[in-house]
C-alpha positions as a Markdown table, in Angstrom:
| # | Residue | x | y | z |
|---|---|---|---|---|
| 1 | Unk | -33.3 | 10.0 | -21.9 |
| 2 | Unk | -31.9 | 13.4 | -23.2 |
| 3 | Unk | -29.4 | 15.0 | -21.2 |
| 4 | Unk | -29.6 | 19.0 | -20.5 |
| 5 | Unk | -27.4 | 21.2 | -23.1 |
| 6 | Unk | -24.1 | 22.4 | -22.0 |
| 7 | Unk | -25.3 | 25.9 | -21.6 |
| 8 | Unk | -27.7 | 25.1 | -19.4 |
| 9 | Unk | -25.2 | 22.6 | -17.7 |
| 10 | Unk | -22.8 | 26.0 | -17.2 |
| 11 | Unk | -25.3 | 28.3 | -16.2 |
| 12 | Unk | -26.6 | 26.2 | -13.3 |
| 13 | Unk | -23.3 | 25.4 | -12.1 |
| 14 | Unk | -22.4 | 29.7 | -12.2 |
| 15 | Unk | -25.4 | 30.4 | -10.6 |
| 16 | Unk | -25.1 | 28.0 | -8.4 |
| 17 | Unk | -21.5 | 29.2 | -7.3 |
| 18 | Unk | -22.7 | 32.7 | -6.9 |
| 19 | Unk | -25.6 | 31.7 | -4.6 |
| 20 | Unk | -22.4 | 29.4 | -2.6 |
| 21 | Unk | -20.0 | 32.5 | -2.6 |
| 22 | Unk | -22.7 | 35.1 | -1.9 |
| 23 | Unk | -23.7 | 33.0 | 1.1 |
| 24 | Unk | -20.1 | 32.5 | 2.7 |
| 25 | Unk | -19.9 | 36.4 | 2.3 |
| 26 | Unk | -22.7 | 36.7 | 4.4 |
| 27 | Unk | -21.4 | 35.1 | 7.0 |
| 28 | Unk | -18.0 | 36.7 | 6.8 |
| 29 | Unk | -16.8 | 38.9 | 9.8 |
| 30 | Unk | -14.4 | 41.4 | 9.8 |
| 31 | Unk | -12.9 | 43.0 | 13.0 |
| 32 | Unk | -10.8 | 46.3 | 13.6 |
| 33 | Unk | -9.0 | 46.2 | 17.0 |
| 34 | Unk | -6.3 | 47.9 | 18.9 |
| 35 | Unk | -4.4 | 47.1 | 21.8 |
| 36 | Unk | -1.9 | 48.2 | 24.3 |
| 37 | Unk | 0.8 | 45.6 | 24.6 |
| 38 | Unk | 4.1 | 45.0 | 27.1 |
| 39 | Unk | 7.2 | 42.9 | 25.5 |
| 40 | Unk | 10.4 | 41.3 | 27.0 |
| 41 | Unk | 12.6 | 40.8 | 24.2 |
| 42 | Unk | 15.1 | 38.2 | 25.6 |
| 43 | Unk | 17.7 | 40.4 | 25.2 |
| 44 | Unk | 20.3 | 41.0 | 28.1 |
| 45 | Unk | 20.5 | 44.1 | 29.3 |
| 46 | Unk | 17.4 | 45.3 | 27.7 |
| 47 | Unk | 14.2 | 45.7 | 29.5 |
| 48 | Unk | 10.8 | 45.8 | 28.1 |
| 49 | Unk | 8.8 | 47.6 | 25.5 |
| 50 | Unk | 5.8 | 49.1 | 25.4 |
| 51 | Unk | 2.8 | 50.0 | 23.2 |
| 52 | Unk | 0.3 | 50.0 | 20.8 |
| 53 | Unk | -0.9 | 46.7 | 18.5 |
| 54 | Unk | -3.5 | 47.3 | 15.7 |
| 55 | Unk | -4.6 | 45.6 | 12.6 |
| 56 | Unk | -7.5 | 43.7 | 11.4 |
| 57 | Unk | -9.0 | 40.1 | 11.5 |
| 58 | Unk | -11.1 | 39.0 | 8.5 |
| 59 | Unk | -13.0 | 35.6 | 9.0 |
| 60 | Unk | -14.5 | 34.6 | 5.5 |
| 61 | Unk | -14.8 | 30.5 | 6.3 |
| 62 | Unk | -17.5 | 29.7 | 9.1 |
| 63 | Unk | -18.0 | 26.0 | 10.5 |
| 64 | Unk | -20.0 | 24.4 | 13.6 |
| 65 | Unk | -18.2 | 26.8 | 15.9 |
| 66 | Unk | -15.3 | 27.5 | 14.1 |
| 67 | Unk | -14.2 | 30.8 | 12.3 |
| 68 | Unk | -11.2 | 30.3 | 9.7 |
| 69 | Unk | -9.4 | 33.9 | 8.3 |
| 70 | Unk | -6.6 | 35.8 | 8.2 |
| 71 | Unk | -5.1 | 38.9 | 10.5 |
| 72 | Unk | -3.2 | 41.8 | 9.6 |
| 73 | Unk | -1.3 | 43.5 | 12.3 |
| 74 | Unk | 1.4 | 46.1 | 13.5 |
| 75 | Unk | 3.0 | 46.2 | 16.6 |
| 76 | Unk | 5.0 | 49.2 | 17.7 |
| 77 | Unk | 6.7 | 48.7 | 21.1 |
| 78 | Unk | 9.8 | 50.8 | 22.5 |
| 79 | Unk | 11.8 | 51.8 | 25.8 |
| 80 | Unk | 15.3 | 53.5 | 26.6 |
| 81 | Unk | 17.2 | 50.9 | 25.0 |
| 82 | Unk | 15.1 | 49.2 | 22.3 |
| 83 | Unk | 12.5 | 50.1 | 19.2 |
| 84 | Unk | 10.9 | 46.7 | 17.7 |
| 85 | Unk | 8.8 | 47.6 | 15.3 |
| 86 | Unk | 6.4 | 44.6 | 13.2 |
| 87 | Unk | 4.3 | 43.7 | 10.8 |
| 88 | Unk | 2.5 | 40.3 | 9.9 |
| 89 | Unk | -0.3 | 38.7 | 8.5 |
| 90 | Unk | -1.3 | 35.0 | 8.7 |
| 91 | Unk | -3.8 | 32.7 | 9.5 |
| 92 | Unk | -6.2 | 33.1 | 12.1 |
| 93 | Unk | -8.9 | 30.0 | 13.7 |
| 94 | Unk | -11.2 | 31.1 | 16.3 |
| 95 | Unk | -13.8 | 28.7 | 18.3 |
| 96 | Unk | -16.9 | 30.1 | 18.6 |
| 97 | Unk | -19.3 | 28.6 | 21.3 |
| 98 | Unk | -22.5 | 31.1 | 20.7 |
| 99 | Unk | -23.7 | 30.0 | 24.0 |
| 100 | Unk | -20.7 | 31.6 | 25.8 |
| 101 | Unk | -19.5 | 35.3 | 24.8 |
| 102 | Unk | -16.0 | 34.2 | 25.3 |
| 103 | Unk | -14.4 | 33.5 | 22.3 |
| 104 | Unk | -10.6 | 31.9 | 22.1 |
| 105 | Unk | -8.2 | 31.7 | 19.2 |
| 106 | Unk | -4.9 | 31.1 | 17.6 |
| 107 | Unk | -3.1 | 32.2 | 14.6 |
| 108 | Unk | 0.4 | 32.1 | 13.2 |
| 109 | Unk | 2.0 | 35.1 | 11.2 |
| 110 | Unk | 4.8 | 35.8 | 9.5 |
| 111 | Unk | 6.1 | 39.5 | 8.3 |
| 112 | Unk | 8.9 | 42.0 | 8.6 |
| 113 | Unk | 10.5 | 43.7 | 11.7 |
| 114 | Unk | 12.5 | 46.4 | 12.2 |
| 115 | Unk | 15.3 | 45.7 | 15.7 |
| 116 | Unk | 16.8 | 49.0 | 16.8 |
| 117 | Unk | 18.6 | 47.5 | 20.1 |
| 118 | Unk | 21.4 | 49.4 | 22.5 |
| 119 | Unk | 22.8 | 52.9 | 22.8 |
| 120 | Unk | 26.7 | 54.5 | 21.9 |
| 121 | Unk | 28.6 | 52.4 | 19.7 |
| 122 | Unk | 26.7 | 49.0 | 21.1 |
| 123 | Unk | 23.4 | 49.1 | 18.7 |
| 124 | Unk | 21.4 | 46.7 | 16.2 |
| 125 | Unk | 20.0 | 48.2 | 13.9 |
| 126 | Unk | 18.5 | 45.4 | 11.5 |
| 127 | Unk | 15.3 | 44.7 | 9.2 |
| 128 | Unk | 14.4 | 40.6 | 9.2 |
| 129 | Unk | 11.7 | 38.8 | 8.6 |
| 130 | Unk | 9.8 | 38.2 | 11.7 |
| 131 | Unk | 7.4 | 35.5 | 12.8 |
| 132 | Unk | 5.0 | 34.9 | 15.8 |
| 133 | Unk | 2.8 | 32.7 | 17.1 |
| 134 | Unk | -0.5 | 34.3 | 18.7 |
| 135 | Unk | -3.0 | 32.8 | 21.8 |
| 136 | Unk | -5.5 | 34.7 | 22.8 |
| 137 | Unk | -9.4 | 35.2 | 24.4 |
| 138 | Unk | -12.1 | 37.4 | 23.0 |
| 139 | Unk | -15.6 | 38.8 | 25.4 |
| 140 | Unk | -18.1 | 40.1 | 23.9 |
| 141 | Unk | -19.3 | 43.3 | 26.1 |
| 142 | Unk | -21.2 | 44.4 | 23.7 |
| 143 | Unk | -23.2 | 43.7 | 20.6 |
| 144 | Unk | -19.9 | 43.8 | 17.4 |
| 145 | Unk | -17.9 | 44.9 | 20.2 |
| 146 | Unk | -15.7 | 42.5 | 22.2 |
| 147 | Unk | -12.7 | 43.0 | 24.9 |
| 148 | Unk | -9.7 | 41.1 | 23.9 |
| 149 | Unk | -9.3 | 40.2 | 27.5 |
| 150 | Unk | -6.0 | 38.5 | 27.1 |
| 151 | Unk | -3.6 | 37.8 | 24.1 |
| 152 | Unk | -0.3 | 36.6 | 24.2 |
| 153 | Unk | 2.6 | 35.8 | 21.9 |
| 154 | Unk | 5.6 | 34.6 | 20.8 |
| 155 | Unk | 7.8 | 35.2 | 18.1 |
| 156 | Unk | 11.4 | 35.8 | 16.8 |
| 157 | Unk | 13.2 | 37.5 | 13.7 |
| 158 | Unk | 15.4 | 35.6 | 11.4 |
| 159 | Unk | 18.9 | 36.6 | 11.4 |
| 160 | Unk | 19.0 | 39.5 | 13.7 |
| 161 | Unk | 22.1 | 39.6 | 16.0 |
| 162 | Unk | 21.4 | 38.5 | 19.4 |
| 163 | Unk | 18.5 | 36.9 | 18.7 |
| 164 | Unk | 15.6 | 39.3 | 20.1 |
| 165 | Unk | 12.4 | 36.5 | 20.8 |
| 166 | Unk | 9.6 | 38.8 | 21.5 |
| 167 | Unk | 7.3 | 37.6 | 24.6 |
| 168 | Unk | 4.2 | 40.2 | 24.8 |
| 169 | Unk | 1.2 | 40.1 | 26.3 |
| 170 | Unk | -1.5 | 42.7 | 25.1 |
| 171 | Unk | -5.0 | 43.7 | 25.7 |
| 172 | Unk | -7.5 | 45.8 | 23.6 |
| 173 | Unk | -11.0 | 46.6 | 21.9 |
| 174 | Unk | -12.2 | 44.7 | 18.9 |
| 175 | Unk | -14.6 | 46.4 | 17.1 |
| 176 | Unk | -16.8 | 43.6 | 14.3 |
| 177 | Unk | -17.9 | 45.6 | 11.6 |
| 178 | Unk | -21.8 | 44.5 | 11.0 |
């Protein structure tokens, strides 16, 4: 029996990669979203902080109901006493039912944040790395446009003086781009 040459050997296995890869892109979601988000800080003395989240979501592995990507976000909260200012990106698994439009997930992120705590001659003002750990529900209201109905997380900084743990909860509009 004569085996196939090499070359032939090498172009089936590239082509047959591309058609693999090409397919996986296919199915590959990306979402844009932006929230408005409330924080407690677990500082003493300092009360919470408010504002925007944004960033995007980009799901490139696709199982039986389950998305696997990564998230890039920014949270920008701030009050009287406090600015907390973050950026991460990390891992990101969602479950996706397709019979139901309500779509939960989790992800865990690590970044930077910037801790402005305090007033007078009291204040914080450090840069750390920051972590958090993210839960959250998506509804889809419309077709590639869902309401993040609930998200909430938890996270610290490493080495920051007094130990800020943000606790925020945040809702929004995710937009999946077709």
């Amino acid at each position: 029996m004569r085996s196939l040459p090499q070359r032939y050997l090498s172009w089936m296995f590239v082509s047959f990669s591309f058609i693999l890869f090409s397919a996986a892109h296919a199915w590959a979601q990306t979402g844009v979203y932006a929230e408005f988000s409330g924080s407690n800080i677990e500082v003493p003395n300092v009360g919470w902080q408010y504002g925007p989240t944004f960033g995007l979501y980009h799901d490139a592995w696709h199982f039986p109901f389950v998305r696997v990507g990564l998230d890039a976000r920014a949270t920008l909260l701030s009050s009287s006493t406090a600015t907390v200012d973050m950026g991460f990106i990390g891992p990101r698994l969602q479950i996706h039912p397709h019979v139901l439009p309500f779509m939960p997930y989790v992800e865990g992120l690590v970044g930077a944040g910037k801790v402005d705590l305090g007033g007078g001659t009291a204040t914080i003002k450090q840069t750390a790395l920051a972590y958090e750990g993210v839960a959250g529900v998506d509804w889809t209201i419309l077709p590639h446009v869902d309401w993040r109905v609930a998200e909430f997380s938890i996270g610290g900084f490493s080495g920051v003086i007094d130990n800020p743990s943000p606790r925020t909860l945040s809702t929004g509009i995710v937009v999946r781009l077709p």
